[in-house]
C-alpha positions in Angstrom: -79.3 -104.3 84.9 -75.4 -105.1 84.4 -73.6 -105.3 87.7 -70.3 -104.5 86.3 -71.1 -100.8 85.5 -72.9 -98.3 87.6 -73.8 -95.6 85.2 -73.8 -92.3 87.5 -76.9 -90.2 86.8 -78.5 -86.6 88.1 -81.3 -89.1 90.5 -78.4 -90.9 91.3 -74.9 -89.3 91.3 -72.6 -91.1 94.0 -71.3 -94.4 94.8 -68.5 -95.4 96.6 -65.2 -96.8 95.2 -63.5 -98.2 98.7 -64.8 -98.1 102.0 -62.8 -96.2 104.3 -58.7 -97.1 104.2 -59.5 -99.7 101.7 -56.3 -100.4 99.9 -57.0 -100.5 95.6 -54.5 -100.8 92.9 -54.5 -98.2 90.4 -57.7 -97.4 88.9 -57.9 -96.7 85.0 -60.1 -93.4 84.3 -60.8 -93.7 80.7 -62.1 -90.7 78.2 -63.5 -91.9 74.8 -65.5 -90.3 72.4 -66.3 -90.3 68.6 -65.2 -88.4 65.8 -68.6 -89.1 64.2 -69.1 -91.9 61.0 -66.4 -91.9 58.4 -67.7 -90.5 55.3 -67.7 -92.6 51.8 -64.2 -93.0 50.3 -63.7 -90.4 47.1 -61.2 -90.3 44.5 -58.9 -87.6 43.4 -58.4 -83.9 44.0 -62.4 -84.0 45.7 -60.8 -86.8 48.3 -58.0 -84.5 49.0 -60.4 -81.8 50.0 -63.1 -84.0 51.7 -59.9 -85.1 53.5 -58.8 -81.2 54.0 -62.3 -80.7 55.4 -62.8 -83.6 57.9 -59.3 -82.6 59.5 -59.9 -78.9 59.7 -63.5 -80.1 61.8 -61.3 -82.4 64.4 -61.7 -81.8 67.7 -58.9 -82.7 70.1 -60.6 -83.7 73.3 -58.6 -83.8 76.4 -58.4 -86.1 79.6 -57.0 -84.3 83.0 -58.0 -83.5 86.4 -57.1 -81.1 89.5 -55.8 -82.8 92.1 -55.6 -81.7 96.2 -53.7 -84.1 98.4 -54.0 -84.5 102.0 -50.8 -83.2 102.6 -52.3 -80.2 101.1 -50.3 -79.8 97.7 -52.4 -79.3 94.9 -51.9 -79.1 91.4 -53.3 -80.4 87.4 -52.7 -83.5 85.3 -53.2 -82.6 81.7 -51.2 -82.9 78.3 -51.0 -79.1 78.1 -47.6 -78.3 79.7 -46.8 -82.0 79.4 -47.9 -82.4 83.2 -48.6 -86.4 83.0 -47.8 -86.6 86.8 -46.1 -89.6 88.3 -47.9 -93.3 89.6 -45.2 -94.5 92.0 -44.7 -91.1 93.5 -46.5 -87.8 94.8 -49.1 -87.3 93.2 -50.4 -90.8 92.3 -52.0 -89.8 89.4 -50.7 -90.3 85.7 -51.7 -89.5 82.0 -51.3 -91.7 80.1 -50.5 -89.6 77.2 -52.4 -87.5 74.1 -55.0 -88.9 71.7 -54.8 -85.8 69.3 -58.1 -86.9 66.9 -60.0 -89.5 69.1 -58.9 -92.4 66.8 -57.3 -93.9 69.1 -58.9 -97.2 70.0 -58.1 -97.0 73.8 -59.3 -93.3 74.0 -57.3 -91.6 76.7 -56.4 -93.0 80.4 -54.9 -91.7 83.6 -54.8 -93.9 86.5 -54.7 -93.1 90.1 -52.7 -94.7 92.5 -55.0 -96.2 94.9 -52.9 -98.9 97.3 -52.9 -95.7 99.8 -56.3 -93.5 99.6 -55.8 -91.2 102.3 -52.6 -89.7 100.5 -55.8 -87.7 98.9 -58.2 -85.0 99.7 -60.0 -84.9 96.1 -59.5 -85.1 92.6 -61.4 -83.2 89.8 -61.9 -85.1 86.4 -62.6 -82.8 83.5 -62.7 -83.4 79.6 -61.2 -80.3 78.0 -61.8 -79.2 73.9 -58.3 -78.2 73.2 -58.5 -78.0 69.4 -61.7 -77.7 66.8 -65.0 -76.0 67.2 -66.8 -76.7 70.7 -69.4 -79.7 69.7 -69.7 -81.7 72.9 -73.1 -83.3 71.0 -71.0 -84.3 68.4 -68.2 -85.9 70.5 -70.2 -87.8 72.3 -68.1 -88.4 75.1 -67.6 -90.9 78.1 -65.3 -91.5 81.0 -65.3 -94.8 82.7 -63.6 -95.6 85.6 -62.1 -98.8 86.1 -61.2 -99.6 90.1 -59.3 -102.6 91.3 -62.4 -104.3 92.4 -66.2 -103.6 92.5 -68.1 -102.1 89.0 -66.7 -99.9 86.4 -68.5 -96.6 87.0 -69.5 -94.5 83.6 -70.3 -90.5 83.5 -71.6 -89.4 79.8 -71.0 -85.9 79.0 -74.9 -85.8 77.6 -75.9 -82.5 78.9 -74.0 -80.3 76.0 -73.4 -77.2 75.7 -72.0 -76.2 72.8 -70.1 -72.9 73.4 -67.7 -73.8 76.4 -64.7 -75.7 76.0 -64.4 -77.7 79.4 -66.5 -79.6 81.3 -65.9 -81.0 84.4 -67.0 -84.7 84.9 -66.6 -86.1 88.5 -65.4 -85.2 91.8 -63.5 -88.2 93.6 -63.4 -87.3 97.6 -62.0 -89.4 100.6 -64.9 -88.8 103.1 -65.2 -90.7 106.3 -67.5 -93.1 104.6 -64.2 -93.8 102.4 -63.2 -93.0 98.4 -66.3 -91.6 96.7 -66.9 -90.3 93.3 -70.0 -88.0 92.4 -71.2 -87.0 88.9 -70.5 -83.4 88.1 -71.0 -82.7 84.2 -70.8 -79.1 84.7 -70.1 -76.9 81.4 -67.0 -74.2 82.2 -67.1 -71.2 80.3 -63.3 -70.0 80.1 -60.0 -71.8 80.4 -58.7 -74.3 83.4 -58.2 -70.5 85.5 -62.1 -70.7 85.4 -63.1 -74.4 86.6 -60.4 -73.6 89.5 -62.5 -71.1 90.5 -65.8 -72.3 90.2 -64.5 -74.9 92.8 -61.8 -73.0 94.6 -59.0 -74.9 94.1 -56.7 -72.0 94.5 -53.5 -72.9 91.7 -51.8 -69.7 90.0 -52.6 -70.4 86.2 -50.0 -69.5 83.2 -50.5 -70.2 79.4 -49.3 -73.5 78.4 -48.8 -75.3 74.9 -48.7 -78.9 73.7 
């Protein structure tokens, strides 16, 4: 068993981040996943097309999240409509930015601002297909998040389905017992309009563009 990462599971979806007004740093959310093995290097007008191919099959998987602060102002953090949020101010969460192909070594990160956890109600983590055909199999994707102190906890998107382009991953909640986080991996048929809904958020939704 490692002790530094709690992988979150369907027998066992919860554990806490910080107890109850337990004062964090900001905690790294990471999304990584794999744009499958390279294939052998070719020469010539074939490489150019092999090349042609591979891009044409990328998928451009995206970090973001729905966020609802105490307060009561809600909103999302995503690259679409360049909405990378703000650490230092309301609302204490940030992207970091866009990893277009998933070659990117450090995947993509947000981080939430956690020195003052009751500035939050919830936040919704979802991984959305942006670009490409929808192959969540294929992507193999993981988030890991990375608090201030205590394990890294992992969610693997390993429950694919194959036609819908979002998928929501966890659900981070101040509850009385303090910051929790509780596996989702829920498959969203639709756009961003449609995971609001299915867990009635409540934002007006427009069309957006990287």
């Amino acid at each position: 068993m490692n002790l530094s990462k709690v992988t979150l599971s369907k027998s066992a979806p919860t554990v806490n981040l910080a107890k109850r007004g337990e004062s964090q740093g900001a905690m790294r959310v990471n999304l990584n996943w794999s744009q499958g093995a390279a294939a052998p290097a070719k020469k010539g007008l074939f490489s150019k097309l092999a090349a042609a191919a591979q891009a044409s099959n990328a998928v451009d998987l995206d970090l973001g999240c729905l966020y609802e602060l105490s307060n009561g102002q809600k909103g999302v953090i995503q690259a679409l409509g360049n909405s990378f949020g703000a650490l230092q101010a309301p609302p204490f969460i940030q992207l970091d930015g866009d990893d277009r192909s998933g070659a990117a070594a450090g995947g993509e990160n947000m981080h939430i601002n956690l020195a003052q956890p009751d500035v939050f109600r919830r936040i919704l983590i979802f991984a959305m297909i942006y670009e490409g055909a929808p192959n969540w199999a294929a992507v193999d994707g993981v988030v890991t998040l990375f608090p201030t102190s205590g394990p890294q906890v992992e969610v693997k998107l390993d429950s694919p389905n194959n036609s819908a382009r979002i998928c929501s991953i966890a659900l981070i909640q101040n509850t009385p017992q303090g910051v929790t986080v509780t596996r989702q991996v829920e498959y969203v048929q639709g756009s961003q309009r449609d995971l609001d809904l299915k867990y009635g958020w409540g934002l007006q939704w427009q069309a957006g563009r990287k």
